[in-house]
N, C-alpha and C positions, 0 to 999 in steps of 0.2 A: 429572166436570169440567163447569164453567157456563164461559159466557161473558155478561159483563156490557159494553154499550158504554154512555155516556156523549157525552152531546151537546154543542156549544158552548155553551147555556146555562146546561150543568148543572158547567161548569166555568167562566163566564164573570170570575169573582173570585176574591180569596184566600179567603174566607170559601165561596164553592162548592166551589172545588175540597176546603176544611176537610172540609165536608160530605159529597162522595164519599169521601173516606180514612175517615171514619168508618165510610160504607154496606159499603165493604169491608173494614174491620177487622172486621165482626159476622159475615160470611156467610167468614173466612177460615179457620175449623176444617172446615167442613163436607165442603169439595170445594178441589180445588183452582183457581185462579181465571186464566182469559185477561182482560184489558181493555182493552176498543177505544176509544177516545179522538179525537173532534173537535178541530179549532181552538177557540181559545177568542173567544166570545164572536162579535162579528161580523168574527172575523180576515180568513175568507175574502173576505169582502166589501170589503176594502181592498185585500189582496193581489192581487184580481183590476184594482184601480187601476192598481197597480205595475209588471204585465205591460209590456215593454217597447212605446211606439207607442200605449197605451190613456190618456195623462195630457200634460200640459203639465209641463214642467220644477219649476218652482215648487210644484203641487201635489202633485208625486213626490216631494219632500224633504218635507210637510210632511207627507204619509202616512206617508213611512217613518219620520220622529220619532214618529210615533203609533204605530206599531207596535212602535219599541224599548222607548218609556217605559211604554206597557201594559205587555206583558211583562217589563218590569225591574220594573215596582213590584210584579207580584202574586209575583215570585219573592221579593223583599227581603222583603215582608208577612208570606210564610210561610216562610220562612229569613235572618233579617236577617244573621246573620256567614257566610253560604256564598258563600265565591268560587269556588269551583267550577261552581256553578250560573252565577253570572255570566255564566266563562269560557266557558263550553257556549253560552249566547245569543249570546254575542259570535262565535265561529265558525261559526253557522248565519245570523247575519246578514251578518256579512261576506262567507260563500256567496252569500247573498241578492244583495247591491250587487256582486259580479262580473256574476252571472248579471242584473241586468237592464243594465247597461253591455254586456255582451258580446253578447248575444242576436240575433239578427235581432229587426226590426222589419216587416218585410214582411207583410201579409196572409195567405202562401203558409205563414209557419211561425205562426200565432197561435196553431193550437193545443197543437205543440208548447211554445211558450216559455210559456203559461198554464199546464201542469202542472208547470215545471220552477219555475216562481215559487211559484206558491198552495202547493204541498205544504208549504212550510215554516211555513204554520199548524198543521198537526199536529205537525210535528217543532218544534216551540216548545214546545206545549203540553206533548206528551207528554214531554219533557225536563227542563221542570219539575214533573211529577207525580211521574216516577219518581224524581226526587232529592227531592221531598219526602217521598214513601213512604217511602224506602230511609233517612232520617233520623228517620221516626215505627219504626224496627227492625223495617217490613214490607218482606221481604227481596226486591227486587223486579227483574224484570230486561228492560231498552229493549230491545224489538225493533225494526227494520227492517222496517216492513211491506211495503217494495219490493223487499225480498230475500222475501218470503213470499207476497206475492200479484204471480201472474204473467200479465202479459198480452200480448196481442199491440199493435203499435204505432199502432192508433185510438188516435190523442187525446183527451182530454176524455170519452172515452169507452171507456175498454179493455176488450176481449173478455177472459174469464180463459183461461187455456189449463190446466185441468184439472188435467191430467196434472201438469204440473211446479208446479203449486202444491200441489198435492195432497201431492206429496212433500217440497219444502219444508216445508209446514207439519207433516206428520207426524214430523218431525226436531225441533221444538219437545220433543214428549212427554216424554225422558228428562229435559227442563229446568223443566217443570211437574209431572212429580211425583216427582223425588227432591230438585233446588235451590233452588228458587226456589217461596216462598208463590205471588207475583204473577209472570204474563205482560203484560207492557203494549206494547201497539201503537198503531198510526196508525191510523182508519179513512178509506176515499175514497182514498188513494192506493194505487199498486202498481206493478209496475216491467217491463220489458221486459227479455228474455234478453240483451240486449248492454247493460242496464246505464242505461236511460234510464226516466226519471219518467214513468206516467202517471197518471189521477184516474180512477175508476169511474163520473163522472158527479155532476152536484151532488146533493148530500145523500145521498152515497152511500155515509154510514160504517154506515149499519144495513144495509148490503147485504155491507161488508166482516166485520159479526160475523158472520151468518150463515157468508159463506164459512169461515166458521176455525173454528166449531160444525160443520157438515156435514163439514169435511175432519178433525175431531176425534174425529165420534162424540159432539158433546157431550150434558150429561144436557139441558141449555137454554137456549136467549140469551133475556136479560134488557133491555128499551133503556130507561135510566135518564132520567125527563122532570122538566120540573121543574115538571107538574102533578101533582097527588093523584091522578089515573087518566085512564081515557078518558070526557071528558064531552061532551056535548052539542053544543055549540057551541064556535066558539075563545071562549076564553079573555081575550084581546086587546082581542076585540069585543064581548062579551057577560056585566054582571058576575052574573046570575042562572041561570051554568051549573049543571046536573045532572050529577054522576059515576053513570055507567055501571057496574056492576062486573059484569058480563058482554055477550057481545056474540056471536052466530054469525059463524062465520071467512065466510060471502057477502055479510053484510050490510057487515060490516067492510071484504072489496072493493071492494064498492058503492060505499062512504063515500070509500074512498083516491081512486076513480075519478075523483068529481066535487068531490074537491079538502082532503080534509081530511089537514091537513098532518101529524099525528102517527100519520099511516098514510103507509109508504112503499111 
């Protein structure tokens, strides 16, 4: 068993997301396949607009029209006659505009009402992959990763508790290798035993494959970038990077330490 996660980059279009359904059509004889999935694009980074008390009114409607018509056009792109897909955006956004009309606004819950908003960049995403998968006849199956990673109720920052995610996720297995090709989940969110959102921390969906590799036994997680390898420099900044193709795991520390972003 792999685990493969994917980053909001690496899904930030129709034509990305084309691209990961390919990476995983190749590697899907081999083993069987979990995949951890970001928001797309710079979702989270609007979403965290949305947060009830964090925007002026005017600019709150004109984020959340940017967040529908993203996410409507790259599902039409790669599925133009699926209403089903539609329907599915349509009732996690509607979720969405309860939850920031109803929410506290107060300081005292900010970070409660941040994880119960932002999570629905993964539950976007991941909703539109796995109907696009499950339509390319890679037989694929959504999980809940709030039902599978379990924390305690720090906000913005949830402790995992172990124990009970450990066993959640080991209930996955008879669903990964007798039914379903693809596992596909949420990474960065995870949920409290009474049933409330939390987020593991920003950029914290390479921390969520890990967990579901470790609590699997897997053979290896894989974080899907949408550089050529690990080079030199960002990318961003610098167009005369060198790719790396090896690197020792203290210097690689070193590097996460003092701030290189494709080390987390």
């Amino acid at each position: 068993m792999k685990v493969f996660k994917f980053g909001g980059a690496s899904v930030n279009s129709a034509d990305a997301v084309r691209n990961m359904a390919q990476i995983v059509q190749k590697h899907l004889e081999s083993t069987p396949l979990v995949v951890v999935v970001s928001a797309m694009g710079k979702t989270t980074n609007l979403l965290e607009k949305l947060v009830p008390g964090s925007s002026d009114i005017t600019s709150t409607k004109e984020l959340r029209q940017q967040l529908e018509e993203y996410h409507r056009e790259i599902a039409s792109s790669l599925m133009p006659e699926n209403k089903e897909v539609q329907h599915k955006i349509d009732t996690l956004l509607s979720n969405l505009d309860h939850l920031c009309t109803s929410l506290p606004t107060d300081v005292e819950h900010l970070n409660y009402c941040y994880d119960q908003v932002v999570c629905h960049g993964e539950l976007l995403s991941t909703t539109i992959i796995a109907e696009y998968l499950n339509t390319l006849g890679i037989n694929t199956l959504w999980t809940d990763a709030r039902q599978l990673i379990k924390t305690d109720n720090h906000y913005r920052e949830g402790r995992v508790d172990w124990n009970a995610t450990e066993k959640e996720i080991k209930n996955l297995e008879p669903s990964i290798k007798n039914s379903y090709s693809i596992v596909l989940t949420q990474g960065f969110i995870g949920g409290t035993t009474d049933g409330q959102t939390t987020t593991l921390g920003r950029e914290g969906s390479d921390y969520s494959a890990a967990i579901l590799a470790h609590c699997l036994d897997a053979e290896s997680v894989t974080i899907w970038k949408d550089v050529p390898g690990f080079l030199n420099a960002d990318p961003k900044f610098f167009h005369d990077t060198v790719k790396i193709s090896q690197i020792p795991y203290n210097e690689a520390i070193e590097l996460a330490y003092y701030g290189a972003s494709v080390i987390h």
